[in-house]
C-alpha positions as CSV (number, residue, x, y, z in Angstrom):
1,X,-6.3,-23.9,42.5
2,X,-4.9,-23.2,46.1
3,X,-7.8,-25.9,47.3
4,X,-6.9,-28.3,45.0
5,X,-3.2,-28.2,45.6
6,X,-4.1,-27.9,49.3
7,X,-6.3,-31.2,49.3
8,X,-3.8,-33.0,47.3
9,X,-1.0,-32.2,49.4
10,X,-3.1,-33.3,52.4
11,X,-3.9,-36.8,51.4
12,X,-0.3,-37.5,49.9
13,X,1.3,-36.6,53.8
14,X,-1.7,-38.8,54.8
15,X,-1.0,-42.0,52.7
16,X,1.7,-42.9,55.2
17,X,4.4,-41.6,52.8
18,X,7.4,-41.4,54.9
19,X,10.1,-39.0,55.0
20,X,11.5,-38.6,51.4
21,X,14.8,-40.2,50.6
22,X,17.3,-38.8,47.9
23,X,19.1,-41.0,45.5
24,X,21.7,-38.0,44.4
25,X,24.1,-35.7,45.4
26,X,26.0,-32.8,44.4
27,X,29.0,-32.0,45.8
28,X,31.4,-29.5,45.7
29,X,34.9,-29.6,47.0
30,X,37.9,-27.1,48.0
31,X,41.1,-29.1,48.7
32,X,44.5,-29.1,48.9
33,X,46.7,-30.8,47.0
34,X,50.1,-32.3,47.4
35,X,52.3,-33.3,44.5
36,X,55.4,-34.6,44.4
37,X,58.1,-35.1,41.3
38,X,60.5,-37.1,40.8
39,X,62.5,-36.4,37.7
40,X,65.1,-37.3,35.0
41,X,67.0,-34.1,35.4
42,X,65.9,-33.2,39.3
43,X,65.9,-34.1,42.6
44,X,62.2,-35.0,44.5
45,X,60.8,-31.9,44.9
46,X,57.0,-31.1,47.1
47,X,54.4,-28.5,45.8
48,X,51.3,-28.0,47.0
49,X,48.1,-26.6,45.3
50,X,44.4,-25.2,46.2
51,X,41.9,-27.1,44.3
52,X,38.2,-26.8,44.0
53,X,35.8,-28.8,42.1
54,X,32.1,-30.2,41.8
55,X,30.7,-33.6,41.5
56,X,27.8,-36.1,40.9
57,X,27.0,-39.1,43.4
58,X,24.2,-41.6,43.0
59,X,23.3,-43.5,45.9
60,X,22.3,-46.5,44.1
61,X,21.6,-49.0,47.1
62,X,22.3,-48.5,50.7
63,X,25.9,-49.4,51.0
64,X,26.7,-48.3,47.1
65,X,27.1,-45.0,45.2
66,X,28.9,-43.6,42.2
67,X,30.4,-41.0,41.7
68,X,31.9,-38.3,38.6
69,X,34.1,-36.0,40.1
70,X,36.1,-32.8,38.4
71,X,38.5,-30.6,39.8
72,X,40.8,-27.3,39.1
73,X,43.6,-26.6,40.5
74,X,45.7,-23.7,40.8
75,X,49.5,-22.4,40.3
76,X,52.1,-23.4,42.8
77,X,56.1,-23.9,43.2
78,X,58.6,-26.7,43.3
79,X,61.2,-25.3,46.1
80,X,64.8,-26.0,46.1
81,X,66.7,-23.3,48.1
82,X,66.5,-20.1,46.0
83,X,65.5,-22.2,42.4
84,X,61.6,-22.1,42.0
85,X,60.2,-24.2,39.5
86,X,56.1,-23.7,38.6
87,X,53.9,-26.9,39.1
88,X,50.2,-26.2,37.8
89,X,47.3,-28.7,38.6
90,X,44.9,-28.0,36.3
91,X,42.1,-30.4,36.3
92,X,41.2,-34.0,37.0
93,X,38.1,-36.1,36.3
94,X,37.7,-38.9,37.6
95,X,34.5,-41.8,37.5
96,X,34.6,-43.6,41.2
97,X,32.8,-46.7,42.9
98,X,31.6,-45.9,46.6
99,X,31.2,-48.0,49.3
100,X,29.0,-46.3,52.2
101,X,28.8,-47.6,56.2
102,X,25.3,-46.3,56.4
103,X,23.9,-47.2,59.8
104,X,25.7,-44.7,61.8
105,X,22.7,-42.1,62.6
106,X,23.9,-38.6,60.7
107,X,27.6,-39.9,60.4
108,X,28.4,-41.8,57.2
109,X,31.9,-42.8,56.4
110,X,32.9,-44.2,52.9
111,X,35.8,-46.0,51.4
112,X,36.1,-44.8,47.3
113,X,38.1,-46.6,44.2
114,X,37.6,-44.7,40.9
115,X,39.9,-44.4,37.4
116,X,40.1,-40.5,35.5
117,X,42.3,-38.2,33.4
118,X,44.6,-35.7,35.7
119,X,46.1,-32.4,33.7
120,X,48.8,-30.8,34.9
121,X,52.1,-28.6,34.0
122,X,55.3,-29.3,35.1
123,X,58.3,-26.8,35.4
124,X,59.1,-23.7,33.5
125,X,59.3,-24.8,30.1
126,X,55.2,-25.5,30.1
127,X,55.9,-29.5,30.4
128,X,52.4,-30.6,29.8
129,X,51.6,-33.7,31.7
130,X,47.6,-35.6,30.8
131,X,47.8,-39.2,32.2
132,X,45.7,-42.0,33.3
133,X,46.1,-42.8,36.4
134,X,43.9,-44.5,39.1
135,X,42.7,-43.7,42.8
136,X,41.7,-44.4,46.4
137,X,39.9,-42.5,49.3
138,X,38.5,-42.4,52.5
139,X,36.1,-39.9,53.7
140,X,32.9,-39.3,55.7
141,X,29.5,-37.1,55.4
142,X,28.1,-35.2,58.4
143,X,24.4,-34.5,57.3
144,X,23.6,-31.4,58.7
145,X,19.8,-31.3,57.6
146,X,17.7,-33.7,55.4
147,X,19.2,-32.4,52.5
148,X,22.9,-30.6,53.0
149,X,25.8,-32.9,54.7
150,X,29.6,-31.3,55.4
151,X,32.4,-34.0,55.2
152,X,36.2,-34.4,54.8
153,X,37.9,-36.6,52.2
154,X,41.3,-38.0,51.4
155,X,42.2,-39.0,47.7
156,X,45.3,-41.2,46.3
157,X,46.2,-41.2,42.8
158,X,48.5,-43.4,41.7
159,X,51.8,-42.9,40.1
160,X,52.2,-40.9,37.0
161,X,54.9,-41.4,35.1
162,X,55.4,-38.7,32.0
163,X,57.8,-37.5,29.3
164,X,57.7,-34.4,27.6
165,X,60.1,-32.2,25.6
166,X,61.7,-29.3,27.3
167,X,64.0,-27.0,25.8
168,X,65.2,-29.7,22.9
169,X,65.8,-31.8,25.9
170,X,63.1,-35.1,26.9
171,X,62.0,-35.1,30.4
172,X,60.7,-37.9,32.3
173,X,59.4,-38.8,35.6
174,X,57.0,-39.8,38.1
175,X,54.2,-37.6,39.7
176,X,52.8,-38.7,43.0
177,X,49.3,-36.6,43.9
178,X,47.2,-36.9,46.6
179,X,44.5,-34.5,48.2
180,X,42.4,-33.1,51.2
181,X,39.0,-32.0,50.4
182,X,36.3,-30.4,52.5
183,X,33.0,-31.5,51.2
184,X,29.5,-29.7,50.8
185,X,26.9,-31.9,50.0
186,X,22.9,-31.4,48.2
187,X,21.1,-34.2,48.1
188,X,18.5,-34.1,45.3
């Protein structure tokens, strides 16, 4: 079996196969996130969150990919002076289009556009927040090897604007999210 596998393996390098190209990706992320709030009852307030997540590219032709991305965030904290007010990110999912500049030896920056879902929770009173929203990123890929590429990405979604019930009382407001992320890449 060894001399059959052997001989095989032999005339498939010598067909004039070259190097083997790979048509997916998977990715995984850890971020940081930034939210801001704008409210009915408050003042603009910051937080920002860790996030980590995992994705799917295809590289469908040489300048085009898609891409299905999900992340988790964690717990963080409006600040205003002494007040603390929780802001949890919990999870986006997002579907993306990818345009690639591929012709830049192991370097390969990427402009992204892409519609999802983002999750979070906003104040004290568990104001749950899952809207619609779209975004847009830049990024690049450093391969590293044939096969794994490191790379840095920055993500805008657009504005979220919510309402919720909070003690008896409706809340609204906008949410403005956007994100770091360093990338690790397997290409498959």
């Amino acid at each position: 079996m060894k001399k059959v596998l052997f001989i095989l393996g032999t005339m498939f390098m010598a067909s004039g196969v070259s190097a083997a190209t790979y048509d997916n990706e998977l990715k995984f992320y850890v971020g940081k996130a930034n939210a801001e709030v704008s409210g009915s009852t408050t003042a603009s307030k910051d937080a920002n969150v860790n996030s980590i997540g995992f994705g799917l590219r295809n590289n469908f032709a040489e300048h085009w990919a898609s891409e299905i991305k999900y992340t988790m965030g964690g717990d963080g904290y409006f600040k205003s002076g002494s007040e603390r007010e929780r802001f949890d990110l919990t999870s986006s999912i997002f579907v993306n289009g990818m345009y690639k500049v591929s012709n830049l030896g192991s370097l390969e920056p990427y402009m992204k556009v892409g519609v999802g879902v983002v999750n979070a929770n906003i104040g004290n009173a568990s104001g749950r927040v899952k809207e619609s929203t779209y975004l847009w990123g830049v990024g690049f890929d450093y391969s590293v090897s044939s096969i794994i590429s490191l790379g840095l990405e920055y993500e805008k979604m657009g504005t979220i604007e919510y309402d919720f019930i909070s003690d008896e009382v409706t809340q609204f407001g906008e949410l403005e999210l956007d994100r770091v992320n360093l990338v690790v890449s397997l290409k498959f």
